[in-house]
Short mmCIF file of the C-alpha atoms (twelve columns), coordinates in Angstrom:
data_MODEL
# 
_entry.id   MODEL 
# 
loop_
_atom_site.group_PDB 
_atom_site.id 
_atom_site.type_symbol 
_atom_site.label_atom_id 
_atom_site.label_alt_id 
_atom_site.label_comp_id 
_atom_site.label_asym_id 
_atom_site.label_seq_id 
_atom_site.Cartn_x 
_atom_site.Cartn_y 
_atom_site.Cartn_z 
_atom_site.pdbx_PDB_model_num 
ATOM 1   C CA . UNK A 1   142.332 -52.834 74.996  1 
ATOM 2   C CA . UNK A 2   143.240 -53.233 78.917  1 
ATOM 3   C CA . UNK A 3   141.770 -55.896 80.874  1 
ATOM 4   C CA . UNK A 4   139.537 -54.148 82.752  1 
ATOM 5   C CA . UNK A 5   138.271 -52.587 79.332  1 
ATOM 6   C CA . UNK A 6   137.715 -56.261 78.265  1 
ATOM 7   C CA . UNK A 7   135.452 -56.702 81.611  1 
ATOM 8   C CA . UNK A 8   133.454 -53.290 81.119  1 
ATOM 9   C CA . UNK A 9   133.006 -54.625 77.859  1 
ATOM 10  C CA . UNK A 10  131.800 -58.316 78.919  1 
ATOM 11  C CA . UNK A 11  134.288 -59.619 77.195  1 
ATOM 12  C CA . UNK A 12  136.018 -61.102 80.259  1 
ATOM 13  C CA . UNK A 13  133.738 -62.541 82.728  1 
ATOM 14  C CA . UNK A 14  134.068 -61.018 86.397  1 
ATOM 15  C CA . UNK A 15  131.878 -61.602 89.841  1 
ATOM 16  C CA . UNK A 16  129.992 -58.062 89.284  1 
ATOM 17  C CA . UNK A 17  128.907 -56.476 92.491  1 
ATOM 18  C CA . UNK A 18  127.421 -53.059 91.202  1 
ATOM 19  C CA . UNK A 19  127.014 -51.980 87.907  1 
ATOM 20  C CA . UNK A 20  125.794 -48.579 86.264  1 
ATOM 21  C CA . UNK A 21  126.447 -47.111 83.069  1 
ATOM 22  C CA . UNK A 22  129.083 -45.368 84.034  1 
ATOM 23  C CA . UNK A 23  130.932 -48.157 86.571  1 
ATOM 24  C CA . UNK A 24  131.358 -51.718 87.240  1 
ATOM 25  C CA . UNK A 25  132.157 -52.911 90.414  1 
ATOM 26  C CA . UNK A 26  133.891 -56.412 90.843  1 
ATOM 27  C CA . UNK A 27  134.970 -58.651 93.248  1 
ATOM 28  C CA . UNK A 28  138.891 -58.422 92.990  1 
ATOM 29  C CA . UNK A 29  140.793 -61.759 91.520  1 
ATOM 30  C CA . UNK A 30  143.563 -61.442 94.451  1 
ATOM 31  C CA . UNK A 31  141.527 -60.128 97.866  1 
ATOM 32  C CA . UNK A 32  143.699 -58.679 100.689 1 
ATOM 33  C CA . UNK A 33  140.885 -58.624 102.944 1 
ATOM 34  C CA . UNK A 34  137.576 -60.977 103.068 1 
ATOM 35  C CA . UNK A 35  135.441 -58.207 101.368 1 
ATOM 36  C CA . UNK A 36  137.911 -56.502 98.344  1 
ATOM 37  C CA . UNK A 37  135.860 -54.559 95.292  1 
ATOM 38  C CA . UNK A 38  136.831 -52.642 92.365  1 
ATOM 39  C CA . UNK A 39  134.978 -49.946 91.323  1 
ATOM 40  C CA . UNK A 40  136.070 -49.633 87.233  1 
ATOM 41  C CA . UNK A 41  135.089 -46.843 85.526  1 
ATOM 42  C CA . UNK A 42  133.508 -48.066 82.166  1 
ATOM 43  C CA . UNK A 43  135.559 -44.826 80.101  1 
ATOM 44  C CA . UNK A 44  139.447 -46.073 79.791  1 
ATOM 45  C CA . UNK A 45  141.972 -43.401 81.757  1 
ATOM 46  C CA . UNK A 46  144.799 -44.437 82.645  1 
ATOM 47  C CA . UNK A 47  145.018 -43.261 85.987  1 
ATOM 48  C CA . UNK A 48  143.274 -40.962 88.522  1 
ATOM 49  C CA . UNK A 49  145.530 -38.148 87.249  1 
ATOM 50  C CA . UNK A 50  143.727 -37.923 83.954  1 
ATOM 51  C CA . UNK A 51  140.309 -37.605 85.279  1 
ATOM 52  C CA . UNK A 52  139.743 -33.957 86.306  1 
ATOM 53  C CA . UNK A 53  141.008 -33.159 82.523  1 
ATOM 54  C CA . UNK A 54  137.542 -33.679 81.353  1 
ATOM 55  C CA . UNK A 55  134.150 -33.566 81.264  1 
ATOM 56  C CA . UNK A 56  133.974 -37.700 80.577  1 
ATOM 57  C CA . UNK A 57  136.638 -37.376 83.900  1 
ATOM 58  C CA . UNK A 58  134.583 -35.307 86.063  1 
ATOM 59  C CA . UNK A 59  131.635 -37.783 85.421  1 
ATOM 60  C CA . UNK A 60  133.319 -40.902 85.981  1 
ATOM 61  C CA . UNK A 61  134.911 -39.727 89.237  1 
ATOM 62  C CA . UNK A 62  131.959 -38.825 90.637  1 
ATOM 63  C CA . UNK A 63  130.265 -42.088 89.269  1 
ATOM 64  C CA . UNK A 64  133.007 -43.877 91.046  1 
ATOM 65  C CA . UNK A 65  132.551 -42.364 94.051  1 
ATOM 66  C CA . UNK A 66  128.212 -42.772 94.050  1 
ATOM 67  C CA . UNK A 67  129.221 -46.228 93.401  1 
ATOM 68  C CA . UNK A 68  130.932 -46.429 97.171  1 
ATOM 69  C CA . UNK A 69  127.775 -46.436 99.018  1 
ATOM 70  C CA . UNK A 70  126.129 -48.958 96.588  1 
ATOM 71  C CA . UNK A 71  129.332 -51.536 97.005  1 
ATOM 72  C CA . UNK A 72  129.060 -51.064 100.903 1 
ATOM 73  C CA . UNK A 73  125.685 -51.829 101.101 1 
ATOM 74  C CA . UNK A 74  125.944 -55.086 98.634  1 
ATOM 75  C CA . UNK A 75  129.009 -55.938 100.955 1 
ATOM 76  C CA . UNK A 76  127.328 -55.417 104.269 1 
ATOM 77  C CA . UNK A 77  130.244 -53.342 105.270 1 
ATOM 78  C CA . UNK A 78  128.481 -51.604 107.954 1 
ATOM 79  C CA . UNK A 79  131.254 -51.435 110.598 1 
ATOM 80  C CA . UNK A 80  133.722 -49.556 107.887 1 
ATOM 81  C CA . UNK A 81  135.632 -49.835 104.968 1 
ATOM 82  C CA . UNK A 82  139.049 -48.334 103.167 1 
ATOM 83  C CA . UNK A 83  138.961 -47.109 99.564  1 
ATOM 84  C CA . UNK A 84  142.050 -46.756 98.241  1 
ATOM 85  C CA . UNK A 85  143.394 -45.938 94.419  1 
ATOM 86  C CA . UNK A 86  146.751 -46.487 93.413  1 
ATOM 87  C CA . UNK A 87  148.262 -43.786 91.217  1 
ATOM 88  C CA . UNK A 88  151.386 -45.039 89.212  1 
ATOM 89  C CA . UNK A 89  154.258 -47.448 89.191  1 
ATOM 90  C CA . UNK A 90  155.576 -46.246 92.636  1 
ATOM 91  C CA . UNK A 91  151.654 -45.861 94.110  1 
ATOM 92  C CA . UNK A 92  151.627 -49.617 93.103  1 
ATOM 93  C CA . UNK A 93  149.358 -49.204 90.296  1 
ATOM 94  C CA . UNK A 94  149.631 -52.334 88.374  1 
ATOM 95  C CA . UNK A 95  146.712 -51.845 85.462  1 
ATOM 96  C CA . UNK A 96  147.123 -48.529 83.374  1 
ATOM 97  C CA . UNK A 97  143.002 -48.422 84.242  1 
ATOM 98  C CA . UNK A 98  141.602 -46.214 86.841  1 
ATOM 99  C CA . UNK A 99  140.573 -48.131 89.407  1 
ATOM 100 C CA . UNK A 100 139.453 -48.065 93.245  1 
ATOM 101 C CA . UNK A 101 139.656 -50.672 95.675  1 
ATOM 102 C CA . UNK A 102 136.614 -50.993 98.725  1 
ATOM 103 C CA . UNK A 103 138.226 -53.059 101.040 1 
ATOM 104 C CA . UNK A 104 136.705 -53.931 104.490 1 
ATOM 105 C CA . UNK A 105 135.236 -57.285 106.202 1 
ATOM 106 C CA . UNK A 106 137.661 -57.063 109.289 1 
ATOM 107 C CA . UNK A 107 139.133 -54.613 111.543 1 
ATOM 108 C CA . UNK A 108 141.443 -52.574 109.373 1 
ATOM 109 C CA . UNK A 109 142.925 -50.388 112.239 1 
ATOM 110 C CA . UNK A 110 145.565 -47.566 111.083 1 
ATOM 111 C CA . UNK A 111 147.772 -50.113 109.577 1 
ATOM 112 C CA . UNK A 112 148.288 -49.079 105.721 1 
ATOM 113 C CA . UNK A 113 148.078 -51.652 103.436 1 
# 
């Protein structure tokens, strides 16, 4: 079982920002900018990829994405945020879990992260 499994599951602890029974949203363990989420869907896939294959897919990507507005809010991220998924070893992917980061709390300009 992956690690964010393991935190869907409660069997890791994690500073949950949203939760649904389809998503949990976390506070990431390594921020890049002062307000960095996760939104996790609950159902393992291993990457974005694999979702539309599915009806469980279709549901957790939209899931994911109702979960946006909900993190924003929590976050007070009123001025604007980046989401961002990485797909893949090259996409910088670095747990086999689809995941999306909400990153905002400062000016993010057009610089890519």
């Amino acid at each position: 079982m992956c690690v964010f499994c393991k935190i869907a599951n409660k069997e890791i602890p994690a500073k949950i920002v949203f939760e649904n029974d389809d998503v949990i949203c976390i506070h990431d363990l390594h921020p890049v900018t002062p307000v960095h989420v996760l939104i996790i869907p609950k159902m393992h896939f291993n990457d974005i990829t694999e979702l539309p294959l599915s009806t469980e897919g279709e549901q957790a990507m939209l899931s994911a994405l109702r979960a946006i507005p909900e993190v924003c809010r929590e976050m007070n991220l009123d001025n604007g945020f980046r989401v961002i998924n990485n797909c893949g070893e090259f996409g910088g992917q670095t747990i086999s879990h689809v995941h999306f980061h909400v990153l905002g709390g400062k000016n993010l300009g057009e610089k890519m992260i």
